[in-house]
C-alpha positions as CSV (number, residue, x, y, z in Angstrom):
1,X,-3.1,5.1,6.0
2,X,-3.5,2.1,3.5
3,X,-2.2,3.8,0.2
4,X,1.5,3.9,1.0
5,X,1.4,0.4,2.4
6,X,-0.5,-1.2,-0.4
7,X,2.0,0.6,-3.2
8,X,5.3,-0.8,-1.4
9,X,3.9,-3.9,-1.4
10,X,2.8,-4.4,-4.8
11,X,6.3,-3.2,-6.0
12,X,7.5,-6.1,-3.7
13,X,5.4,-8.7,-4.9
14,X,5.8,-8.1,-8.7
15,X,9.3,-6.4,-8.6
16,X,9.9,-5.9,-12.1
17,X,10.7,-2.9,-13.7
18,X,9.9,-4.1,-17.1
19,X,6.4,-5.5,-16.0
20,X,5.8,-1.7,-14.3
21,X,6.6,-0.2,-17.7
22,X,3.9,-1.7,-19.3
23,X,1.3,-1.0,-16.1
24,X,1.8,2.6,-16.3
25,X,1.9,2.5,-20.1
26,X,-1.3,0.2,-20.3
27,X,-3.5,2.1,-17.8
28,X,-2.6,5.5,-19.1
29,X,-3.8,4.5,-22.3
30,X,-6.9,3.5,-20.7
31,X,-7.0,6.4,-18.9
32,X,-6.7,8.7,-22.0
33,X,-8.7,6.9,-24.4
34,X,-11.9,6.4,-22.5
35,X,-11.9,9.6,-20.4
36,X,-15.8,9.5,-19.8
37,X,-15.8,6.1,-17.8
38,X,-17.1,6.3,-14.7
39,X,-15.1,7.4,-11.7
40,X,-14.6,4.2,-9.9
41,X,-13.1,2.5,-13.2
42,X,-10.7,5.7,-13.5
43,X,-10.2,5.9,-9.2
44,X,-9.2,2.0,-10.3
45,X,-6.8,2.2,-13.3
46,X,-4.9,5.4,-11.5
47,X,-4.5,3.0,-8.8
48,X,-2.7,0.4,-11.2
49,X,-0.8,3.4,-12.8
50,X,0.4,4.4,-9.4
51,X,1.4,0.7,-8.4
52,X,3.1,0.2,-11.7
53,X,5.3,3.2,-10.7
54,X,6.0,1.7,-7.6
55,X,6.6,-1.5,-9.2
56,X,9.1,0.0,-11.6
57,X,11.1,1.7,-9.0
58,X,11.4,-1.8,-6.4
59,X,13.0,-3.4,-10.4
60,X,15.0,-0.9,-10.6
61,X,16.2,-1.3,-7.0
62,X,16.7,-4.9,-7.2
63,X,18.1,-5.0,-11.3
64,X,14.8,-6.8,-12.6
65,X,14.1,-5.9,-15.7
66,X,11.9,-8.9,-17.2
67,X,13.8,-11.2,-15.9
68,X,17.3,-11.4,-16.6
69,X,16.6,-10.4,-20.0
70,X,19.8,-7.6,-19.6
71,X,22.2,-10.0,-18.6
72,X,20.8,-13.6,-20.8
73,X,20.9,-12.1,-24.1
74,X,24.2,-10.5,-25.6
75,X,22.3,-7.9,-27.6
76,X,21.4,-5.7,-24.3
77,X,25.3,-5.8,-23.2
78,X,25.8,-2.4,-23.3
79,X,23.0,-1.4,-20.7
80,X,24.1,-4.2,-17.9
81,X,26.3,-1.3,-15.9
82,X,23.0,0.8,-16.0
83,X,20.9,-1.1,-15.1
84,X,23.9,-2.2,-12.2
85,X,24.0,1.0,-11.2
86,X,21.0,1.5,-8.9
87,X,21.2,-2.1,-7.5
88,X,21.0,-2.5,-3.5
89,X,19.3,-6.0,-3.2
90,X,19.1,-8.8,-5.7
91,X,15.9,-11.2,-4.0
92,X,17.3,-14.1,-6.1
93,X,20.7,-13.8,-4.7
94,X,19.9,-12.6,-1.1
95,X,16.5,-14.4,-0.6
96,X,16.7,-14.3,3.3
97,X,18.0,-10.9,3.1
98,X,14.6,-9.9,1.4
99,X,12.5,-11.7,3.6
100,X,14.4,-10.2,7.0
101,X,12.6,-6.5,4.6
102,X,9.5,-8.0,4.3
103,X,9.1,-9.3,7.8
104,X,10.5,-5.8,9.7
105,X,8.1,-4.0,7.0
106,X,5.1,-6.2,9.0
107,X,6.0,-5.3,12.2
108,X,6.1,-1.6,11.3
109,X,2.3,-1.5,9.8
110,X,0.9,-3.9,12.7
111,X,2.8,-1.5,15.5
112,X,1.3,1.3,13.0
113,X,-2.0,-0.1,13.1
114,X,-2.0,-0.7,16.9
115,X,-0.9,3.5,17.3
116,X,-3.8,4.0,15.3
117,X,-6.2,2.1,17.4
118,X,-4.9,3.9,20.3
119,X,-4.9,7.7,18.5
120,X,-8.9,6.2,18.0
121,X,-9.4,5.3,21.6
122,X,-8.1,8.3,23.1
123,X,-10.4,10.5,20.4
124,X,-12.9,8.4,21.7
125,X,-12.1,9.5,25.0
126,X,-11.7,5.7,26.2
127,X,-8.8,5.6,27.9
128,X,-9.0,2.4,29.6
129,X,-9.3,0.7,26.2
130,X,-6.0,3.2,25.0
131,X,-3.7,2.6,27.6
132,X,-4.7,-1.1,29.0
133,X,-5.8,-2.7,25.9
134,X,-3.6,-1.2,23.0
135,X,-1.1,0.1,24.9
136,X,-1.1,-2.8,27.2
137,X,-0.3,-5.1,23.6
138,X,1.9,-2.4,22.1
139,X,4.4,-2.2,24.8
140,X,4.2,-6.3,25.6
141,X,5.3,-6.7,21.6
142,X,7.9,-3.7,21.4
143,X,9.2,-5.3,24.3
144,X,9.6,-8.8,22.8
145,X,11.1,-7.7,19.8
146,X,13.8,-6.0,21.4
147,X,14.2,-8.6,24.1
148,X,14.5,-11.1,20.7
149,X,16.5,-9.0,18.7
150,X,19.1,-8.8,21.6
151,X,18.9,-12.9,22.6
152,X,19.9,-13.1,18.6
153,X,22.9,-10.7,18.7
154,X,21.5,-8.0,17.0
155,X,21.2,-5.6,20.2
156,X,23.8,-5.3,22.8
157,X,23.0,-7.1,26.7
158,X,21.5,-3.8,27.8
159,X,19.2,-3.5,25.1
160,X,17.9,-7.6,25.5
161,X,17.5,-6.5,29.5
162,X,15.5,-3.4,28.6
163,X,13.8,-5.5,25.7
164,X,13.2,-8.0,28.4
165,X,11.8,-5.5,31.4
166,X,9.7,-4.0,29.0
167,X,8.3,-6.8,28.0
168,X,7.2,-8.5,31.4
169,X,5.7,-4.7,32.1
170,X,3.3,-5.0,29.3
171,X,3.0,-8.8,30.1
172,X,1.6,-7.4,34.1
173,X,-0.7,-5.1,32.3
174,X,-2.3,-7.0,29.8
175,X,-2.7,-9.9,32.8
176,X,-4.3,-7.3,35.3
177,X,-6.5,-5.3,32.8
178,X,-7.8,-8.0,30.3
179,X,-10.1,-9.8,32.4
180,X,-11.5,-6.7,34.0
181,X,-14.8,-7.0,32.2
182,X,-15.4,-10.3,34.3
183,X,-16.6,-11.2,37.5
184,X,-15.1,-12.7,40.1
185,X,-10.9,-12.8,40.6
186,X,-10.5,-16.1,39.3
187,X,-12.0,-15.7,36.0
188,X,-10.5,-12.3,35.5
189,X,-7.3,-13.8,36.3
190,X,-7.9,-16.6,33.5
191,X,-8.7,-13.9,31.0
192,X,-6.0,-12.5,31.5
193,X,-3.5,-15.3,31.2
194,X,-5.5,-16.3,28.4
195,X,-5.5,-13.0,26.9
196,X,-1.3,-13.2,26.6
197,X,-2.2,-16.3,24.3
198,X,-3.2,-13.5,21.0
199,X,0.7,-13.0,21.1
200,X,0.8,-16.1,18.4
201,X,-1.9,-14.5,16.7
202,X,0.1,-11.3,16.3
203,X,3.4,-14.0,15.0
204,X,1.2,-15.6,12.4
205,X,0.1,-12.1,11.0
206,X,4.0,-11.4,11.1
207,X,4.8,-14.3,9.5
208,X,2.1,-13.7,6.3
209,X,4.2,-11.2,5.5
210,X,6.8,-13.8,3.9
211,X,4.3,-13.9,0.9
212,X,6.0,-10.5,-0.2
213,X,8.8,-13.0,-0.9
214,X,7.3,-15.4,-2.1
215,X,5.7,-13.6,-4.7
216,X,8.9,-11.3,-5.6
217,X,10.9,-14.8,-5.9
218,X,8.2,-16.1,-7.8
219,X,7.7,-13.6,-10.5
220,X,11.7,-13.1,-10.8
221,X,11.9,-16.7,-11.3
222,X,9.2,-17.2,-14.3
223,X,11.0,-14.1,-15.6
224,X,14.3,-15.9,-15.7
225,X,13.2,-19.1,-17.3
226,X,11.1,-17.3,-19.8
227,X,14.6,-16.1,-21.3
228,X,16.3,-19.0,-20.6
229,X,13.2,-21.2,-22.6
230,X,13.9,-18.2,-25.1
231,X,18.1,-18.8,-25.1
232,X,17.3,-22.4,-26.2
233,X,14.9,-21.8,-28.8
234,X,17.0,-19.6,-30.2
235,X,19.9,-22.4,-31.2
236,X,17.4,-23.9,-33.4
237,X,18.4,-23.2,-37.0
238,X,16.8,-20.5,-38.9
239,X,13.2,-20.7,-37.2
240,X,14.9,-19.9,-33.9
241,X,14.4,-16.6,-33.5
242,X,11.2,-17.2,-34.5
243,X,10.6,-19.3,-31.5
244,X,12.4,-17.7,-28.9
245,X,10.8,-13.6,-30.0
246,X,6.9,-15.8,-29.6
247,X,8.4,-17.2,-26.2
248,X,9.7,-13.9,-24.8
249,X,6.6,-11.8,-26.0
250,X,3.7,-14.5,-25.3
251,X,5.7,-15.4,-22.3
252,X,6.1,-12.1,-20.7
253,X,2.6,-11.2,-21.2
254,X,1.6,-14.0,-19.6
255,X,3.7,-13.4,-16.7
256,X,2.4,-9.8,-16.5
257,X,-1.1,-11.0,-16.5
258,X,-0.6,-13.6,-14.3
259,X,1.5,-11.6,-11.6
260,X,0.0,-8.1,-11.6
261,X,-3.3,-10.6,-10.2
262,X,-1.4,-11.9,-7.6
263,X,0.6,-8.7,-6.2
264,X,-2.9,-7.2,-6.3
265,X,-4.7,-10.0,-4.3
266,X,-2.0,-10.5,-2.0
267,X,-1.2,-6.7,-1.0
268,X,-5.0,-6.3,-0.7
269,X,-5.1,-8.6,1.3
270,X,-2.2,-7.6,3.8
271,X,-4.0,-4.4,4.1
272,X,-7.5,-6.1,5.0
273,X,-6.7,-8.6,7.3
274,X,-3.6,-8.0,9.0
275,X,-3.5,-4.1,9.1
276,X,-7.0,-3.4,9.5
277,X,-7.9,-6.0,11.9
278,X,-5.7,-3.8,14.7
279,X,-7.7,-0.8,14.9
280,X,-11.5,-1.2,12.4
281,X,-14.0,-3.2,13.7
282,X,-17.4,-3.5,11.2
283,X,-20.7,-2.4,12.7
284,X,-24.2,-2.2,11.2
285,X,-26.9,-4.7,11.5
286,X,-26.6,-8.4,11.4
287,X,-27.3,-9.5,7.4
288,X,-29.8,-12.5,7.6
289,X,-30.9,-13.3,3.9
290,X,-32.9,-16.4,4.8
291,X,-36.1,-14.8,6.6
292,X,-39.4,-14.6,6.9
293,X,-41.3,-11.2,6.4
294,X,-44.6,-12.1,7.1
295,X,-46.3,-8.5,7.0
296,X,-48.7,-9.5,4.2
297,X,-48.8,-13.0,3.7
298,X,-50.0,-16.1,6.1
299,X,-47.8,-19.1,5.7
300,X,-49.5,-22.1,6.4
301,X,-47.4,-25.4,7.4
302,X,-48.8,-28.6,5.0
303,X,-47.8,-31.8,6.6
304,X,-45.3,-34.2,4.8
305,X,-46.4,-36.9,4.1
């Protein structure tokens, strides 16, 4: 459930071919030369091998290959209309563009996480919980993002008056279900109302979903002025080239390090607080590391003085 999500992400948030290159390239090496690690470190670096794949294919999509470095320096010319070819979406030209992706992508896994919750409820044979509480929330939010859609001219009327009747549907059944653990008819009929107020909840975990812009921009954006830094160095007279081939491969590198961290965090993160939060809830014991055990020893109390 997680593992396509999390690779589609990472390519989003680092997006450069070039910097996927050298994650498949770097963890395969690992991989090879120290075949008798143990079996989370290798589970680990596949990981990074597989996002660097992913990474490399998002670049390719969007025409990032470290950086600009195709187009800023004269000496790649002759690959600019391959590495044209495959381009459907440049982030740094069409930045809202990217981010209408990355928002729709949000709304897919959190509608994807709440059909898993209700696949669980039902195999749990809780059918209230199914169809009042998840299913209650699933067709109150499919129902405002039609009714939406259509109020911004992206559906026809029909669709923003389905959108719309759908919507107050859910809204009844969230209002007449969620309070049903209560007692007495006025306090089931405040958590109910109260109940329609996670709807901002479910916008904010929407809106986190910007970062995957945020951090495409962001890495495209050192790439380019890595090149450009390199371009000027370059002028200088004969240590130039000097300058600017320390600037492009420190630079990079640093980049690489740098962004590969981030895309990791932040994709990790989409996974466990957004995604998961819609159908796992933890269980166990409460953790309390600040106790007594008192089995075999007497404590005695001294006064302070």
């Amino acid at each position: 459930l997680m593992a396509p999500f999390f690779f589609v992400f990472f390519g989003m948030c680092l997006g450069d071919a070039g910097y996927g290159l050298i994650m498949i390239g770097l963890f395969a090496w690992f991989l090879k030369k120290y075949r008798k690690m143990p079996r989370s470190f290798s589970e680990f670096f596949k990981l990074f091998v597989l996002s660097g794949v992913a990474t490399v294919i998002v670049g390719t999509l969007t025409g990032s290959w470290f950086g600009d470095m195709v187009d800023a320096f004269a000496i790649f010319s002759f690959l600019r209309p391959l590495k044209n070819l495959p381009v459907i979406l440049n982030p740094m030209d069409d930045p809202m563009v990217f981010l209408a992706l990355s928002l729709a992508l949000g709304v897919f896994q959190l509608l994807f996480g709440l059909g898993v919750a209700f696949y669980d409820a039902l195999r749990r044979k809780d059918y209230m919980g199914a169809y009042a509480d998840v299913g209650g929330w699933l067709v109150f939010l499919i129902g405002l993002l039609v009714w939406g859609m259509g109020l911004a001219g992206y559906m026809s009327v029909a669709w923003e008056a389905f959108g719309k009747t759908v919507a107050i549907f859910g809204a009844i059944v969230l209002l007449a279900t969620q309070g049903r653990e209560k007692t007495g008819f006025i306090s089931k009929a405040i958590s109910g109302v109260l109940s329609l107020y996670d709807a901002t909840s479910y916008l904010g975990d929407v809106l986190s979903y910007s970062r995957l812009l945020a951090l495409g921009l962001a890495t495209s954006a050192v790439g380019v002025i890595i090149n450009m830094l390199a371009g000027l160095a370059g002028d200088i007279p004969f240590v130039g080239w000097i300058l600017a081939l320390l600037l492009i491969i420190g630079g990079h590198v640093f980049s690489v390090a740098v962004n590969v961290l981030g895309a990791f965090v932040h994709s990790l993160r989409l996974q466990y607080v957004e995604f998961f939060s819609k159908f796992y809830s933890g269980g166990g014991r409460v953790f309390s590391p600040l106790s007594y055990n008192t089995s075999y020893v007497s404590i005695k109390r001294e006064p302070v003085e």
